[in-house]
MDAnalysis code that builds the backbone (N, CA, C; Angstrom):
import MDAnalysis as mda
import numpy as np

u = mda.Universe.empty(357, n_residues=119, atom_resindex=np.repeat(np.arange(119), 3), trajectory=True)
u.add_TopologyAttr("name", ["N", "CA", "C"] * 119)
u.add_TopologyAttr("resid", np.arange(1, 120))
u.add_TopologyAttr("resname", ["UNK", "UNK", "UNK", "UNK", "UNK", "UNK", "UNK", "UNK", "UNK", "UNK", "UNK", "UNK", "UNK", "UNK", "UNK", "UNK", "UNK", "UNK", "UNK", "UNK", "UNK", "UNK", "UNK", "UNK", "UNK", "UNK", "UNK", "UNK", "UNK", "UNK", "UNK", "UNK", "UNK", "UNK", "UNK", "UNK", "UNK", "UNK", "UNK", "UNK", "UNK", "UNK", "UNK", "UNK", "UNK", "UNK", "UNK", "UNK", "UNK", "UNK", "UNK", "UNK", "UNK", "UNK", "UNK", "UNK", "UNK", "UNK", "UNK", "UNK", "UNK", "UNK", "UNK", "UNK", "UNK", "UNK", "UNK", "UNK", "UNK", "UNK", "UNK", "UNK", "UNK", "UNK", "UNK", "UNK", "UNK", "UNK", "UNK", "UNK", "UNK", "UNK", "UNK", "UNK", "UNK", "UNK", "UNK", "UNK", "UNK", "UNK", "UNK", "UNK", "UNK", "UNK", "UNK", "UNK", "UNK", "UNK", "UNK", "UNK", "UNK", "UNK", "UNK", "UNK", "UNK", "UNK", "UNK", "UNK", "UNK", "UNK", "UNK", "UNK", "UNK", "UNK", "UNK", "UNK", "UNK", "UNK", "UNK"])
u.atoms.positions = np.array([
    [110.964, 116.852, 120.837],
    [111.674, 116.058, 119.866],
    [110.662, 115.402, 118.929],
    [110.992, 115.867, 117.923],
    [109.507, 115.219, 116.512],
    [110.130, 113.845, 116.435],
    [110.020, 112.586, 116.210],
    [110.317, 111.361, 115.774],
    [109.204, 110.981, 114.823],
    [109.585, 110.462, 113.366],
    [109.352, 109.927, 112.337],
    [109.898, 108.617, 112.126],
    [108.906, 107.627, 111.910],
    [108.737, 106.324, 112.090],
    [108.316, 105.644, 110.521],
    [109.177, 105.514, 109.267],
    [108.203, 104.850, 108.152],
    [108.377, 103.609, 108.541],
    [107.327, 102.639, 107.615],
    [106.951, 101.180, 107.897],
    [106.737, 100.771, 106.263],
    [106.016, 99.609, 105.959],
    [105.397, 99.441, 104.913],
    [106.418, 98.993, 103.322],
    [107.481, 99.469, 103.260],
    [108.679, 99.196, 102.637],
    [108.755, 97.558, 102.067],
    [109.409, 97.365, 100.732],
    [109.662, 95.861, 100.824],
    [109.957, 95.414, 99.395],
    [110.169, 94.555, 98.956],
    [110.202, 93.999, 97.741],
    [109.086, 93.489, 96.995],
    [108.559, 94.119, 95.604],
    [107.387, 94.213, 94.581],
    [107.417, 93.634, 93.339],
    [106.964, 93.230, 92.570],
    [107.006, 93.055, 90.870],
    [106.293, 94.222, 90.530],
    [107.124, 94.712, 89.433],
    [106.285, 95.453, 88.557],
    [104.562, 95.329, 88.551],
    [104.084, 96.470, 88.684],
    [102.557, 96.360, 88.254],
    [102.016, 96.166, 90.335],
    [102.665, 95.714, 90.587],
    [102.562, 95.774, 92.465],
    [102.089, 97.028, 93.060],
    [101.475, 96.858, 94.274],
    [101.884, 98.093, 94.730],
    [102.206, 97.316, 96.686],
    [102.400, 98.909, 97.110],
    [102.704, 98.992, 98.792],
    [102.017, 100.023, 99.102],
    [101.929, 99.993, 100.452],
    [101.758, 101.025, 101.359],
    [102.779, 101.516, 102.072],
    [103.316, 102.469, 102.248],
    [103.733, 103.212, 103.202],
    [103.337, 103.706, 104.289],
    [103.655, 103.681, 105.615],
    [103.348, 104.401, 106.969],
    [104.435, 104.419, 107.438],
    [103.986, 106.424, 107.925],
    [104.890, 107.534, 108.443],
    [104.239, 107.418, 109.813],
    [104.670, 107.254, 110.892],
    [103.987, 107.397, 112.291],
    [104.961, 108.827, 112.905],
    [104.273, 109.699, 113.740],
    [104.785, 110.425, 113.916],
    [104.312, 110.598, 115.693],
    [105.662, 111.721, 115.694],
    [105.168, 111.711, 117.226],
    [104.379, 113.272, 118.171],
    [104.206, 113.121, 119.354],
    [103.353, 114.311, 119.139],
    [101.992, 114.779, 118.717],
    [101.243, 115.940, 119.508],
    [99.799, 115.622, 119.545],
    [99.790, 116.923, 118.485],
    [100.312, 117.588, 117.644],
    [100.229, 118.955, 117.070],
    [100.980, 118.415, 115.631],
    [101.062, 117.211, 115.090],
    [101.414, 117.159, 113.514],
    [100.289, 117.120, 112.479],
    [99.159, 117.426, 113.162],
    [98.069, 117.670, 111.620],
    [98.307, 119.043, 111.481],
    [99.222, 120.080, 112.503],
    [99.189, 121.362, 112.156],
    [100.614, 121.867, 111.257],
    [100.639, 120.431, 110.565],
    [102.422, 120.661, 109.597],
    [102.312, 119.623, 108.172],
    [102.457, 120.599, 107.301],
    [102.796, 119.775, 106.081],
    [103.731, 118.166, 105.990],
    [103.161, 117.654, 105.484],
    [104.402, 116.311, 105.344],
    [104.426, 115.731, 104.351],
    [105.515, 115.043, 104.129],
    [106.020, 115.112, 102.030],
    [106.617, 113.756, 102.620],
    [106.404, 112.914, 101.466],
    [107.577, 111.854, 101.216],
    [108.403, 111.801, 100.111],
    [109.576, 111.679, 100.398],
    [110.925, 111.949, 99.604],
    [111.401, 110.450, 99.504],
    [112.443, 110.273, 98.163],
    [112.836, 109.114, 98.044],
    [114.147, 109.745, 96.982],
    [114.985, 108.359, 97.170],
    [116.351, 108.417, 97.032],
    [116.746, 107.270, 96.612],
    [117.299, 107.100, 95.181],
    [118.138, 106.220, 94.225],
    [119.309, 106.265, 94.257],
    [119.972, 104.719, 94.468],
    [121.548, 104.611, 94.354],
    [121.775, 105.421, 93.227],
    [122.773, 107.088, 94.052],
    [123.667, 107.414, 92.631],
    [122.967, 108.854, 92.407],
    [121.334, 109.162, 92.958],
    [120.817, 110.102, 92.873],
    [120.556, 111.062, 94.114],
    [120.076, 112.013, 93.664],
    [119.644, 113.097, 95.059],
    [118.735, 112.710, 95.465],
    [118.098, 113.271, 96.709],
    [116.808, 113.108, 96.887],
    [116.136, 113.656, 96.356],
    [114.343, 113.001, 96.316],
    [113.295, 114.247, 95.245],
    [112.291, 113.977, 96.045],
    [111.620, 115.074, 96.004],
    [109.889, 115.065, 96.572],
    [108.723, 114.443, 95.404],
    [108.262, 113.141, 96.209],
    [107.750, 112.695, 95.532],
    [105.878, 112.991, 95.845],
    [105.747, 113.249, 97.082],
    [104.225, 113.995, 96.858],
    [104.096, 114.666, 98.491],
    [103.369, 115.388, 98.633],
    [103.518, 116.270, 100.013],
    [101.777, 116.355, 100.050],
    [101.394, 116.512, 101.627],
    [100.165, 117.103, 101.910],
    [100.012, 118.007, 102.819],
    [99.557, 118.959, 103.003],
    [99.442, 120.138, 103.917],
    [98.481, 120.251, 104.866],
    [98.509, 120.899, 105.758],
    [97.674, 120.442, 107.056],
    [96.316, 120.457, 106.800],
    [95.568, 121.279, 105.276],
    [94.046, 121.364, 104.744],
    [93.660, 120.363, 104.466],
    [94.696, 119.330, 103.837],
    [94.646, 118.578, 103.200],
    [94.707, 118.246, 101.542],
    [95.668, 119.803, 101.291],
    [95.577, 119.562, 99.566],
    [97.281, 118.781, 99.257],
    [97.114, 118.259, 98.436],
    [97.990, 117.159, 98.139],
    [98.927, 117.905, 96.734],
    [100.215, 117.540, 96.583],
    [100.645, 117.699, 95.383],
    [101.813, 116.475, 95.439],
    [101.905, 116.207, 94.047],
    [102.602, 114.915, 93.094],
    [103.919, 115.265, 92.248],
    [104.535, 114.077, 92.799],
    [106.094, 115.022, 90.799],
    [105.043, 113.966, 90.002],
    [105.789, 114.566, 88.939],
    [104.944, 113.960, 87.743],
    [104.821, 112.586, 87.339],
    [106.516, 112.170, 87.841],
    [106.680, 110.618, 87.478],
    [105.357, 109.930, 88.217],
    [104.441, 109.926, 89.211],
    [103.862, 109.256, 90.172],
    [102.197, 109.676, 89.930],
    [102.167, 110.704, 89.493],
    [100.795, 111.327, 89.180],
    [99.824, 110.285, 88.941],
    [98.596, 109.737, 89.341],
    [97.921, 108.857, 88.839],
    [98.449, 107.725, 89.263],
    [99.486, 107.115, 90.046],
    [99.880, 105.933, 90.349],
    [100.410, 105.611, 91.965],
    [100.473, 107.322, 92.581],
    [100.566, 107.013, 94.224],
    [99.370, 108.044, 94.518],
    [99.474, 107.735, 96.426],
    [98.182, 109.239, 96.747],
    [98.412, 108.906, 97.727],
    [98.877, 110.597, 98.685],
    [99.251, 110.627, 100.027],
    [98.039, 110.988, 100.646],
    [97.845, 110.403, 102.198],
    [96.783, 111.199, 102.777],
    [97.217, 110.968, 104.412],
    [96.758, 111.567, 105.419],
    [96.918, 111.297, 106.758],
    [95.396, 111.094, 107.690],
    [96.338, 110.659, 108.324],
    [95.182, 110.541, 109.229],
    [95.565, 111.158, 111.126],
    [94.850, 112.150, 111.239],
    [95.284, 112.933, 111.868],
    [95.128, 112.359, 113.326],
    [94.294, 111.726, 113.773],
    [93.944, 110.778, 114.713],
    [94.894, 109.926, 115.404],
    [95.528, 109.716, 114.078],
    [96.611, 108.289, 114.563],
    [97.579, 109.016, 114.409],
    [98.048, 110.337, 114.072],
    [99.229, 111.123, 113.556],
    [100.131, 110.175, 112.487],
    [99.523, 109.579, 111.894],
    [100.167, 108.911, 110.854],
    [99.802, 109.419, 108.925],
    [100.711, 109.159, 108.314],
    [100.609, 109.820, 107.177],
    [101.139, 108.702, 106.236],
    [100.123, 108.162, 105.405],
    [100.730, 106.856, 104.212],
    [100.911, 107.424, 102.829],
    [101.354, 105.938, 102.254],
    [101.353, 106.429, 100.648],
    [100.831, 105.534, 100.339],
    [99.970, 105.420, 99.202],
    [99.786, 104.438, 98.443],
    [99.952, 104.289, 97.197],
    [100.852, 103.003, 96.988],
    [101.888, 103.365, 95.277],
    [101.282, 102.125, 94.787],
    [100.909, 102.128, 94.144],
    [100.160, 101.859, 93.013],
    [100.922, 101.573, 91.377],
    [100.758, 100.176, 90.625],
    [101.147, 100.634, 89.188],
    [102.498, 100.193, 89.854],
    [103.141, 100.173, 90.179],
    [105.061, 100.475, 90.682],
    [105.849, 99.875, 89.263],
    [107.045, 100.629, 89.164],
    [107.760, 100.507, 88.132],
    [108.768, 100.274, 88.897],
    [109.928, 99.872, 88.064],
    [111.489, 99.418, 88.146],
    [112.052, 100.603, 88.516],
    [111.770, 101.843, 88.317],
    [112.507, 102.961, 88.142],
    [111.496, 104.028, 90.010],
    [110.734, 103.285, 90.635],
    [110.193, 103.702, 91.671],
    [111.382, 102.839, 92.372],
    [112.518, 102.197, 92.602],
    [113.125, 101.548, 93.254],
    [113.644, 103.135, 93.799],
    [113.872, 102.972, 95.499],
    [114.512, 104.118, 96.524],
    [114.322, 103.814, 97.571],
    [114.753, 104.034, 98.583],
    [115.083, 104.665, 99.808],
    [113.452, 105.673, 99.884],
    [112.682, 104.865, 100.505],
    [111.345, 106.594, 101.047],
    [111.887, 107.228, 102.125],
    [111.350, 108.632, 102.323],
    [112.198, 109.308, 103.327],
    [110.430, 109.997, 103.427],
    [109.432, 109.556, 105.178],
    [109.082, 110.934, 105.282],
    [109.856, 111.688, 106.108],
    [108.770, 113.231, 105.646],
    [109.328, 114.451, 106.218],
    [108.620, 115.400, 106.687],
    [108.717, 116.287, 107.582],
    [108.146, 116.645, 108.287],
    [108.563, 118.147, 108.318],
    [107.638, 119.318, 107.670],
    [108.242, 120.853, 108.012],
    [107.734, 121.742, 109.022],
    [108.536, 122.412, 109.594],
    [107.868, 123.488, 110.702],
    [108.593, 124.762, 110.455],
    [107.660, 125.692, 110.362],
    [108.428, 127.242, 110.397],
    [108.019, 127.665, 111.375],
    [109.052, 128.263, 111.815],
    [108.918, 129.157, 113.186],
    [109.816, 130.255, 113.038],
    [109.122, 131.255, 113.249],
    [109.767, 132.550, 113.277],
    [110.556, 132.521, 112.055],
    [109.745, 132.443, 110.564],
    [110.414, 132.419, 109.649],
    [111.738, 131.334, 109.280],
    [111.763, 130.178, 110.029],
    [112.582, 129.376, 109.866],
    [112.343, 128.125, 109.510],
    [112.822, 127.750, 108.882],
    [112.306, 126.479, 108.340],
    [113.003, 125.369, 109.152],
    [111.829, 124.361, 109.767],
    [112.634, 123.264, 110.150],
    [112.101, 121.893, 109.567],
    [113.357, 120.916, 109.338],
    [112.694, 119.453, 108.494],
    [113.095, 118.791, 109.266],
    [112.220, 118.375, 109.459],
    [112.456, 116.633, 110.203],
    [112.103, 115.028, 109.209],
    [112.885, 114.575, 109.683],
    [113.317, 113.138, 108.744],
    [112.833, 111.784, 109.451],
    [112.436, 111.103, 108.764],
    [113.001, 109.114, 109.585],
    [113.421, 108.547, 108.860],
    [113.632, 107.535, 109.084],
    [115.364, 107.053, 108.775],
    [115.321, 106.311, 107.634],
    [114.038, 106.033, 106.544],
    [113.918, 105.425, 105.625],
    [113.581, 104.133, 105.394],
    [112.492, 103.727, 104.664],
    [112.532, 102.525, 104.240],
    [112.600, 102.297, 102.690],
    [113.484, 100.978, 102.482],
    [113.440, 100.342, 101.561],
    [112.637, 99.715, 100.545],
    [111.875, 100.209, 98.915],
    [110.875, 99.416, 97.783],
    [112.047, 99.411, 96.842],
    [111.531, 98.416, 96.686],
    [112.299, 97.644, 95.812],
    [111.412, 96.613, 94.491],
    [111.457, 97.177, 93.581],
    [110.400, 97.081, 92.384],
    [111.572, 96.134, 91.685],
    [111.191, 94.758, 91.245],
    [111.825, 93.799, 90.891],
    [111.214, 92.443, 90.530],
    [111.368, 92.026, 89.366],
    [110.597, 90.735, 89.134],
    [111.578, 89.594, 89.216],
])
């Protein structure tokens, strides 16, 4: 059973930033990509930056230059650091967690925390 644990969540002013921490469970998650996703009253979810077990990183654009995911494989934990934060970074973070097996894709979730960008 994978369990995903975020932390770090909270209320910011503009120009603020946070950290995020994904704790995960299990001695085999540096051998799996993990992305954090986030979610606006009213919107879908979107991938907002992912890192892969090498360690190469990718960004959506809104965030480019203003967050940066990295893990730390030791602690099986995986942060964000958001940086710059705008009004419009307000969501729900969601990490996530992928495994293919036998050509199948599996995602694993935790249960979200709350930023809240607000002066």
């Amino acid at each position: 059973q994978v369990q995903l644990v975020e932390s770090g969540g909270g209320l910011v002013q503009p120009g603020g930033s946070l950290r995020l921490s994904c704790a995960t469970s299990g001695s085999t998650n540096s051998l799996y990509p993990m992305n954090w996703y986030r979610q606006a009253p009213g919107k879908q979810r979107e991938l907002v930056a992912g890192i892969g077990s090498s360690g190469s990183t990718n960004y959506a654009d809104s965030v480019k230059g203003r967050f940066t995911i990295s893990r730390d494989n030791a602690k099986n934990t995986v942060y964000l650091q958001m940086n710059s934060l705008k009004p419009e970074d307000t969501a729900v973070y969601y990490c996530n967690q992928v495994r293919i097996v036998l050509n199948m894709r599996y995602d694993y979730w935790g249960q979200g925390t709350q930023v809240t960008v607000s002066s």
